[in-house]
Biopython code that builds the backbone (N, CA, C, O; Angstrom):
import numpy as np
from Bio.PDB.StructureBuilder import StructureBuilder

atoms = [
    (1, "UNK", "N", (-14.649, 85.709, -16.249)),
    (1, "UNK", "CA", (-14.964, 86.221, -17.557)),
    (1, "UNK", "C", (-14.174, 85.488, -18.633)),
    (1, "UNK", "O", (-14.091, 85.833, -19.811)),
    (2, "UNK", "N", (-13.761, 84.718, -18.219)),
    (2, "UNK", "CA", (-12.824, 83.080, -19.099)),
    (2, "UNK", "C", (-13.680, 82.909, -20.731)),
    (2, "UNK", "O", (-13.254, 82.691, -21.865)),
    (3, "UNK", "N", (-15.265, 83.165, -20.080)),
    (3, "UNK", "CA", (-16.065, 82.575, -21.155)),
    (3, "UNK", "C", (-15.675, 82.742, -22.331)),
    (3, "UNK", "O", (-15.406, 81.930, -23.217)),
    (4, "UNK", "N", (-15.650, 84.401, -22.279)),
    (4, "UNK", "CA", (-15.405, 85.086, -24.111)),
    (4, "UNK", "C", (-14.039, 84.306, -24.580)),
    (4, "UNK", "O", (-13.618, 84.583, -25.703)),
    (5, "UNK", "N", (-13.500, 83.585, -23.986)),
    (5, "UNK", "CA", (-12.150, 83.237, -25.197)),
    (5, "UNK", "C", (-12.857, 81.680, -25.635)),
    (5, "UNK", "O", (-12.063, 80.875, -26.123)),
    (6, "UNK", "N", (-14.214, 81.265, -25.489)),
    (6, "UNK", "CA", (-14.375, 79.836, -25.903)),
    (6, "UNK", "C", (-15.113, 80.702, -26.788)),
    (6, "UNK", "O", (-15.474, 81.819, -26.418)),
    (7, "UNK", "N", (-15.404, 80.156, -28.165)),
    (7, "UNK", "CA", (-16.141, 80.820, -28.913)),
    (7, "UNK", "C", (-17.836, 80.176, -29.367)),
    (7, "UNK", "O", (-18.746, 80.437, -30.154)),
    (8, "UNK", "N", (-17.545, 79.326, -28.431)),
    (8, "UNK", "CA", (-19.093, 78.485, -28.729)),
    (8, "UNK", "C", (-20.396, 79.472, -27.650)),
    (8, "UNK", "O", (-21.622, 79.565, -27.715)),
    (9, "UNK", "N", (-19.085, 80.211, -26.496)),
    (9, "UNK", "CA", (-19.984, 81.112, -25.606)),
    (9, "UNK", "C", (-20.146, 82.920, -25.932)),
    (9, "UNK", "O", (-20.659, 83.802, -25.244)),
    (10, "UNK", "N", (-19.572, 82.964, -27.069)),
    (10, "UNK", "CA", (-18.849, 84.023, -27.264)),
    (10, "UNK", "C", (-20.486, 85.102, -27.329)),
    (10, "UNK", "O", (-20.775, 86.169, -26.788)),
    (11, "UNK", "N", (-21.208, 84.232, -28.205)),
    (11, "UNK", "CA", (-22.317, 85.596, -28.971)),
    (11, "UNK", "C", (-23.365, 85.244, -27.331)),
    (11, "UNK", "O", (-24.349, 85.966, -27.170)),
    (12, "UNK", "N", (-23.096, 84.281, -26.372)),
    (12, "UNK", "CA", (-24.420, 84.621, -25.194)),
    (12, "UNK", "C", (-23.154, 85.621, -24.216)),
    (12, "UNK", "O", (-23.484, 85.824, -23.048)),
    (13, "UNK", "N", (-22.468, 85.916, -24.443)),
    (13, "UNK", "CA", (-21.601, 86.713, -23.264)),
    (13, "UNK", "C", (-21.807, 88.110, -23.906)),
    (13, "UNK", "O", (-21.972, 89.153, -23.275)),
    (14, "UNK", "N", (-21.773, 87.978, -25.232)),
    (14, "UNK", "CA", (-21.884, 89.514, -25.557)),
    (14, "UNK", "C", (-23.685, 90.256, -25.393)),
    (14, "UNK", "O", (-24.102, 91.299, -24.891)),
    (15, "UNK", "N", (-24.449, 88.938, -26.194)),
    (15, "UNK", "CA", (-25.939, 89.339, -25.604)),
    (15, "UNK", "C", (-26.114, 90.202, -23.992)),
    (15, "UNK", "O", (-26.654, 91.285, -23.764)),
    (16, "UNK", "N", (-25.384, 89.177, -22.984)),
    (16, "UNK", "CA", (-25.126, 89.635, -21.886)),
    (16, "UNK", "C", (-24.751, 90.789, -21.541)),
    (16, "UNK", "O", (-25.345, 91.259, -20.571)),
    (17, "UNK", "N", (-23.945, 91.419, -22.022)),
    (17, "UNK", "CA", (-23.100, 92.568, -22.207)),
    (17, "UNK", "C", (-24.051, 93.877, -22.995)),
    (17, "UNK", "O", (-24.443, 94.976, -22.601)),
    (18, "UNK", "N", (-24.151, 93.272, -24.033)),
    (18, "UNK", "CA", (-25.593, 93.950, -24.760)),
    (18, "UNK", "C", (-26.983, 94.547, -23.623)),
    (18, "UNK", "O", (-27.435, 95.687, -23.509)),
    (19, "UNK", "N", (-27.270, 93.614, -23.103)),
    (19, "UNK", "CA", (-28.846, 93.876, -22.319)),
    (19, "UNK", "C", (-28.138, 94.730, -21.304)),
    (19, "UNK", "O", (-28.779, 95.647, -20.790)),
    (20, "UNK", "N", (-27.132, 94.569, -21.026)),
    (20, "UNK", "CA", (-26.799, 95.620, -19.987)),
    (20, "UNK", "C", (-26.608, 97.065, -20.544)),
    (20, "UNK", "O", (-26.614, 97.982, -19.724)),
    (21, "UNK", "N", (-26.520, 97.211, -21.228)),
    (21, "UNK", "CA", (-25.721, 98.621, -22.010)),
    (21, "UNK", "C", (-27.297, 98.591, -22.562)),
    (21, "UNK", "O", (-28.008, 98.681, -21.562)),
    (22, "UNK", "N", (-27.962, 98.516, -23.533)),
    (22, "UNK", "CA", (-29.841, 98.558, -24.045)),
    (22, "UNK", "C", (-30.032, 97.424, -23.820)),
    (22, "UNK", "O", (-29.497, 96.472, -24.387)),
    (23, "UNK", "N", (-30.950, 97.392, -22.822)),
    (23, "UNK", "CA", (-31.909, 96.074, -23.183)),
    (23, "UNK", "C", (-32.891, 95.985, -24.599)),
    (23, "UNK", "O", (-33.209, 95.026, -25.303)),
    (24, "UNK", "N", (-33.127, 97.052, -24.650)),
    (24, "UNK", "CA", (-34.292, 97.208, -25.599)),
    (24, "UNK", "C", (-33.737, 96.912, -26.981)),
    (24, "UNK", "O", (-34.484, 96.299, -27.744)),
    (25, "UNK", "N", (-32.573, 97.248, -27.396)),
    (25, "UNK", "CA", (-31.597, 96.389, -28.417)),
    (25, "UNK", "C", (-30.482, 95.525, -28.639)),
    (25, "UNK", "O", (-29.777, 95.421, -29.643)),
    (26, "UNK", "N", (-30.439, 95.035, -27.752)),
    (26, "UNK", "CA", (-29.751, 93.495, -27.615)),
    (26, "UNK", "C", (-30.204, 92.351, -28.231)),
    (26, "UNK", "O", (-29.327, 91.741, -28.842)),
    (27, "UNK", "N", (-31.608, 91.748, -28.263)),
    (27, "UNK", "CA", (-31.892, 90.709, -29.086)),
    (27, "UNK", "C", (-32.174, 91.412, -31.004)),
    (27, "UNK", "O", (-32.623, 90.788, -31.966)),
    (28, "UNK", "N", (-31.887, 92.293, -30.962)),
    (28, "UNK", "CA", (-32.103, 92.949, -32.312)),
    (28, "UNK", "C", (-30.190, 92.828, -32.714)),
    (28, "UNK", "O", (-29.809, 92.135, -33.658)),
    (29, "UNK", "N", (-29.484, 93.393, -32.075)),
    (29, "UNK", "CA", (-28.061, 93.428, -32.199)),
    (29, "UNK", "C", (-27.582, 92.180, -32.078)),
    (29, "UNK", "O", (-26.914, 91.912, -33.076)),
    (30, "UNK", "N", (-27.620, 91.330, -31.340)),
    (30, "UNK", "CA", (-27.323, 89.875, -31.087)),
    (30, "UNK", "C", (-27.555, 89.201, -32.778)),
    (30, "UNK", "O", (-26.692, 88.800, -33.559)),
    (31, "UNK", "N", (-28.955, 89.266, -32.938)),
    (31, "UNK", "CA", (-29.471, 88.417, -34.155)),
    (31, "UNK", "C", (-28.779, 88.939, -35.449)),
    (31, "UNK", "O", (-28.292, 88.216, -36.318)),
    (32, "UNK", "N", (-28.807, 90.388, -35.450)),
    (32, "UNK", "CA", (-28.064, 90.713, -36.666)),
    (32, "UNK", "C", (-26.222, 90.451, -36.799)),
    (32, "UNK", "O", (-25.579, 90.243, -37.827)),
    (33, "UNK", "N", (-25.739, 90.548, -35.423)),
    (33, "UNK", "CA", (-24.463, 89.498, -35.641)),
    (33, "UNK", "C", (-23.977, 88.195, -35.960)),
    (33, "UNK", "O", (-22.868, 87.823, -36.342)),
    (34, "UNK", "N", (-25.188, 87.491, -35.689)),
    (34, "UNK", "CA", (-25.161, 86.309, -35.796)),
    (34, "UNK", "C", (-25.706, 85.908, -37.231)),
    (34, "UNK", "O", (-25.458, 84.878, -37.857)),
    (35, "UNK", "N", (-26.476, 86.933, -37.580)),
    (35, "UNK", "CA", (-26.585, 86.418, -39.338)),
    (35, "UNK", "C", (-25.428, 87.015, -40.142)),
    (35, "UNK", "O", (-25.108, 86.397, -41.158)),
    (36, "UNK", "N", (-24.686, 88.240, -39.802)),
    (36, "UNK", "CA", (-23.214, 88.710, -40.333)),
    (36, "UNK", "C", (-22.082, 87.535, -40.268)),
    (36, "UNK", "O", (-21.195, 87.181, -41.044)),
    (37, "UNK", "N", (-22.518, 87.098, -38.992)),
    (37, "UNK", "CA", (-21.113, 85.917, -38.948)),
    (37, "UNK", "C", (-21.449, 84.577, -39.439)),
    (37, "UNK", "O", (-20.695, 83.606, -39.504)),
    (38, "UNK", "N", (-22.783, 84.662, -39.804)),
    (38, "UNK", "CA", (-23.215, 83.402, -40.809)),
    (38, "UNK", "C", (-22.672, 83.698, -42.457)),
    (38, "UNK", "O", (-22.090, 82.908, -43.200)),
    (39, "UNK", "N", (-22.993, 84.803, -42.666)),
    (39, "UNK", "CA", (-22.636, 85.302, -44.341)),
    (39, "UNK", "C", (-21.115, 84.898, -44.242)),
    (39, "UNK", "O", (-20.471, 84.105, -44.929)),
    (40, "UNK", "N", (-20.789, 85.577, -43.323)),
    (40, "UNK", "CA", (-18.726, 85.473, -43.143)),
    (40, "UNK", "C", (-18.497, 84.192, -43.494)),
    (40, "UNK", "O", (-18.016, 83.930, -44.596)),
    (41, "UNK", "N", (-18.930, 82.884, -42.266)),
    (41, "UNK", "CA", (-18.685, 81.722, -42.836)),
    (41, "UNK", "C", (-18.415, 80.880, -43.784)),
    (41, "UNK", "O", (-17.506, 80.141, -44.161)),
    (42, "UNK", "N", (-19.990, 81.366, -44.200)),
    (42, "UNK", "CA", (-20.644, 80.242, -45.424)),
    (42, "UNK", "C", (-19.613, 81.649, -46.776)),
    (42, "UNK", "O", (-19.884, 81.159, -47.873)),
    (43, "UNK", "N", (-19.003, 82.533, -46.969)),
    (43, "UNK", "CA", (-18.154, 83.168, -47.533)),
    (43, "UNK", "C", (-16.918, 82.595, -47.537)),
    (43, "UNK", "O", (-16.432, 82.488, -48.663)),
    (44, "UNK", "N", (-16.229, 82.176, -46.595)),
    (44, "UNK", "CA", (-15.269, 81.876, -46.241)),
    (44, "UNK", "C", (-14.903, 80.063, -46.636)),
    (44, "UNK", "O", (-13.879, 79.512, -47.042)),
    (45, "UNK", "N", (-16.312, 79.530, -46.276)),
    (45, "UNK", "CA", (-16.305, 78.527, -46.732)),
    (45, "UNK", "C", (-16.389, 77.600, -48.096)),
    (45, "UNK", "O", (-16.165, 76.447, -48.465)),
    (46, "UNK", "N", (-16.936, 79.072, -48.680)),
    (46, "UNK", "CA", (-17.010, 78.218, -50.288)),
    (46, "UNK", "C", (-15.794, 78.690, -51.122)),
    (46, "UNK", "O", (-15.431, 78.074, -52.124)),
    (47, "UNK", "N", (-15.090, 79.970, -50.601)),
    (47, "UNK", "CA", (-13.658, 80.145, -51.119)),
    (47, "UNK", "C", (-12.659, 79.392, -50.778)),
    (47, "UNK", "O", (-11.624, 79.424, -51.445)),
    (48, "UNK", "N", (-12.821, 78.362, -49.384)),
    (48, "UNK", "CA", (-12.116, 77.065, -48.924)),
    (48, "UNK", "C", (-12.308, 76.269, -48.887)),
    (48, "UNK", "O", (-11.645, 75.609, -48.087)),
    (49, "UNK", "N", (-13.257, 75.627, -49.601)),
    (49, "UNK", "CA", (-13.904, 74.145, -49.855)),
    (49, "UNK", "C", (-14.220, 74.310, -50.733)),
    (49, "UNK", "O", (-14.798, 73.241, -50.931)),
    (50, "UNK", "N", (-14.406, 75.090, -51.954)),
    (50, "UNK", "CA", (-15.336, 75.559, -53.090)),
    (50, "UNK", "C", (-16.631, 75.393, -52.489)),
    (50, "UNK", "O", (-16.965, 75.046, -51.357)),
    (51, "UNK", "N", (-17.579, 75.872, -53.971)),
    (51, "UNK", "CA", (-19.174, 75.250, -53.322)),
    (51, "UNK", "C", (-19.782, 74.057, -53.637)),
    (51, "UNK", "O", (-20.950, 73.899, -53.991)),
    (52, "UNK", "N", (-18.684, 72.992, -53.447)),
    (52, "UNK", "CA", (-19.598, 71.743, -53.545)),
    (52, "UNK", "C", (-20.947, 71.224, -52.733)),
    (52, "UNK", "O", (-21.369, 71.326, -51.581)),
    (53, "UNK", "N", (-21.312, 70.715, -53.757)),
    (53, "UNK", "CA", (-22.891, 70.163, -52.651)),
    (53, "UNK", "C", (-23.017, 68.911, -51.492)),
    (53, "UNK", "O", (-23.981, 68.671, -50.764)),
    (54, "UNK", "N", (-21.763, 68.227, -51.571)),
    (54, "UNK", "CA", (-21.719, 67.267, -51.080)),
    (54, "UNK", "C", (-21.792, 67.390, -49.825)),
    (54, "UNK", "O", (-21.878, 68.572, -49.492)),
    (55, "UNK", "N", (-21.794, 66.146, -48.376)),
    (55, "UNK", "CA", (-22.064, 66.171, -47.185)),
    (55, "UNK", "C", (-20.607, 66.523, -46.953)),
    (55, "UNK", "O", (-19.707, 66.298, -47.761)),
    (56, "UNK", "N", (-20.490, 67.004, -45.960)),
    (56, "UNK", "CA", (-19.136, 68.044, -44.998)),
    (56, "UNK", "C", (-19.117, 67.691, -43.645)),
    (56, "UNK", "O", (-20.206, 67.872, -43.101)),
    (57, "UNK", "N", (-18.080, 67.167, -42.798)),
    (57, "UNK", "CA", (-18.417, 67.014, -41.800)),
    (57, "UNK", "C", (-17.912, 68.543, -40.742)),
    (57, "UNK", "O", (-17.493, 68.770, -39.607)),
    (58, "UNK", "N", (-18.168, 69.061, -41.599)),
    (58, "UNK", "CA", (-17.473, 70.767, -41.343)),
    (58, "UNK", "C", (-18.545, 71.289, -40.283)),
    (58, "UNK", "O", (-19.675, 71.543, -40.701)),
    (59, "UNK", "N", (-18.238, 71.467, -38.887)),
    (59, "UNK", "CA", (-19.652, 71.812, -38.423)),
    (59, "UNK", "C", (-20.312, 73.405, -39.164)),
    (59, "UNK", "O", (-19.551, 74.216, -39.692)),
    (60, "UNK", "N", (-21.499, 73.572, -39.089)),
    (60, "UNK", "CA", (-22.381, 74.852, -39.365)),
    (60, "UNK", "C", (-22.183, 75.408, -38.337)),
    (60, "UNK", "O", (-21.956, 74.973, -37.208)),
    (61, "UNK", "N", (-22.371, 77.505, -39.178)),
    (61, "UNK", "CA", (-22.055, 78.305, -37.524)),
    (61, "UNK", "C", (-23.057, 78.298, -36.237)),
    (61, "UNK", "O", (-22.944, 78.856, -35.145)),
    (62, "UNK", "N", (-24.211, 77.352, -36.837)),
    (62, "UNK", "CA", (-25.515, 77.385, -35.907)),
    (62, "UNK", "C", (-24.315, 75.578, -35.110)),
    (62, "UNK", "O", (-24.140, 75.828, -33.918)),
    (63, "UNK", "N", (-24.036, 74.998, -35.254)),
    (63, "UNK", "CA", (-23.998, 73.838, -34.795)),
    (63, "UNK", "C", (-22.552, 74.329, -33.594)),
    (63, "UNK", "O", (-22.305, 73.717, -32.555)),
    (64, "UNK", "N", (-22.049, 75.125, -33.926)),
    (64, "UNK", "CA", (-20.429, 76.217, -33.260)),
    (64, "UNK", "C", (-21.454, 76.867, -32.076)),
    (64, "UNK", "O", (-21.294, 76.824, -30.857)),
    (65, "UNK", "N", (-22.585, 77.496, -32.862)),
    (65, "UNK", "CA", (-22.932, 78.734, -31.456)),
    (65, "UNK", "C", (-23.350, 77.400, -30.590)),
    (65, "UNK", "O", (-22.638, 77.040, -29.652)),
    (66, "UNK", "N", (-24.752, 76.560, -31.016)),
    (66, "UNK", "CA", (-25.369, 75.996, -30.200)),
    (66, "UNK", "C", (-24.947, 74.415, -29.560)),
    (66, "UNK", "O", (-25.759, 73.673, -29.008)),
    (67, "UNK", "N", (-23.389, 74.084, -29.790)),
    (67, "UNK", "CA", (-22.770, 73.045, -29.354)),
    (67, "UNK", "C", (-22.572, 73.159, -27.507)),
    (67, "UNK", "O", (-22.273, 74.289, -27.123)),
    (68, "UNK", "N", (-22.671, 72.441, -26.778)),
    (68, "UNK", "CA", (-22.821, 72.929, -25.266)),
    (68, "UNK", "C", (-20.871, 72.344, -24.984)),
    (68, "UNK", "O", (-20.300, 71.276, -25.205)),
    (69, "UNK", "N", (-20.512, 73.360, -24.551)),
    (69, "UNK", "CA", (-18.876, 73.376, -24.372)),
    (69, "UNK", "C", (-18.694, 72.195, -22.977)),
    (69, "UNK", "O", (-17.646, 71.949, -22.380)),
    (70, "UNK", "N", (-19.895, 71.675, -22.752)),
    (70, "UNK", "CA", (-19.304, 70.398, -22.224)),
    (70, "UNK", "C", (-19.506, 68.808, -22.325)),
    (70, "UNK", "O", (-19.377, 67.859, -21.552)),
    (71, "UNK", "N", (-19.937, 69.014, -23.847)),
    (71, "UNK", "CA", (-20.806, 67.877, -24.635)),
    (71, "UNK", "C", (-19.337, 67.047, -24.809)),
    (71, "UNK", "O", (-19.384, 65.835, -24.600)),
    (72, "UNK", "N", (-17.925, 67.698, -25.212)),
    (72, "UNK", "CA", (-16.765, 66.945, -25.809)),
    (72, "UNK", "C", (-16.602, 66.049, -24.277)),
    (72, "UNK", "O", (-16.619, 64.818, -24.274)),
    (73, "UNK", "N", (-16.411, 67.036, -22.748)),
    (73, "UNK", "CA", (-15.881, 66.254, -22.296)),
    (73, "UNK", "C", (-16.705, 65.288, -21.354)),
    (73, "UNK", "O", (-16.173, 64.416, -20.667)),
    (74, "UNK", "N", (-18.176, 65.559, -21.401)),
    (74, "UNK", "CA", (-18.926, 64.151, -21.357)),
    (74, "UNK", "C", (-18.669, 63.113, -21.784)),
    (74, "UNK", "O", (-18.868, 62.023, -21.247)),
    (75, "UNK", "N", (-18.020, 63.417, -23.183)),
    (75, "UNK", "CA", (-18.010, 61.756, -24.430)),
    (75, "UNK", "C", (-16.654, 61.480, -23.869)),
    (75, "UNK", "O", (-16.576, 60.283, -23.592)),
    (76, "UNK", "N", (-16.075, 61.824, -23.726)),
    (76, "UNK", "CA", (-14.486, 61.329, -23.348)),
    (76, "UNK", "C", (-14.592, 60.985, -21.948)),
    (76, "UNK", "O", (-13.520, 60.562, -21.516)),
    (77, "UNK", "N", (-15.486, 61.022, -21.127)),
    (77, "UNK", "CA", (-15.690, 60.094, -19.567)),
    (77, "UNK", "C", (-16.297, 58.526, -20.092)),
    (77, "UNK", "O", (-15.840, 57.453, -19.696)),
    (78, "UNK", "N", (-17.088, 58.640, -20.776)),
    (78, "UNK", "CA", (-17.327, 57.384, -21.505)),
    (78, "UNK", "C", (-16.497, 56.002, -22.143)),
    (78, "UNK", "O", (-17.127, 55.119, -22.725)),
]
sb = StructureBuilder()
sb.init_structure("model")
sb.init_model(0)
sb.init_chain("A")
sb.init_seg("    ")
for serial, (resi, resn, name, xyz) in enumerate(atoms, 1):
    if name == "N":
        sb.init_residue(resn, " ", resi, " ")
    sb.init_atom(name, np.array(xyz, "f"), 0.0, 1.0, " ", f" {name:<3s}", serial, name[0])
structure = sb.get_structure()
C-alpha cells in the first residue's frame, strides 16, 4: 500500500478505495476531487507565479495525475 505516498498514484488508489466502499459513487467522487484539486492548484499557482500568460515549465495537475511513475526512471536507463 506504498502507492498512496507517490502522489502521481494517489487519486487511482483512492478511486480504488472509493468503488469499494460505493461503487455507484466513486467515479462521481473521484471526478469532483480532481476538479477541487485543480481549482487548489491553478489558486495556488497564480498567488506563486502571479497570473502571467507566458509558457511555464511548471507541470499541470492533469500532467502530475497522468505522468506514469516509471516514465523518470526509463529516461535515466538511457
Amino acid at each position: 500500500m506504498g502507492e498512496i505516498l507517490d502522489p502521481r498514484l494517489k487519486l487511482e488508489v483512492l478511486e480504488k478505495a472509493y468503488e469499494r466502499v460505493d461503487p455507484s459513487t466513486s467515479s462521481l467522487k473521484t471526478e469532483e476531487l480532481r476538479t477541487n484539486l485543480t481549482k487548489l492548484y491553478k489558486e495556488y499557482q497564480a498567488r506563486t507565479w502571479g497570473s502571467s500568460s507566458g509558457t511555464s515549465s511548471t507541470p499541470t495537475p492533469h500532467d502530475l495525475v497522468t505522468e506514469s511513475p516509471l516514465e523518470d526512471d526509463f529516461d535515466n536507463m538511457i
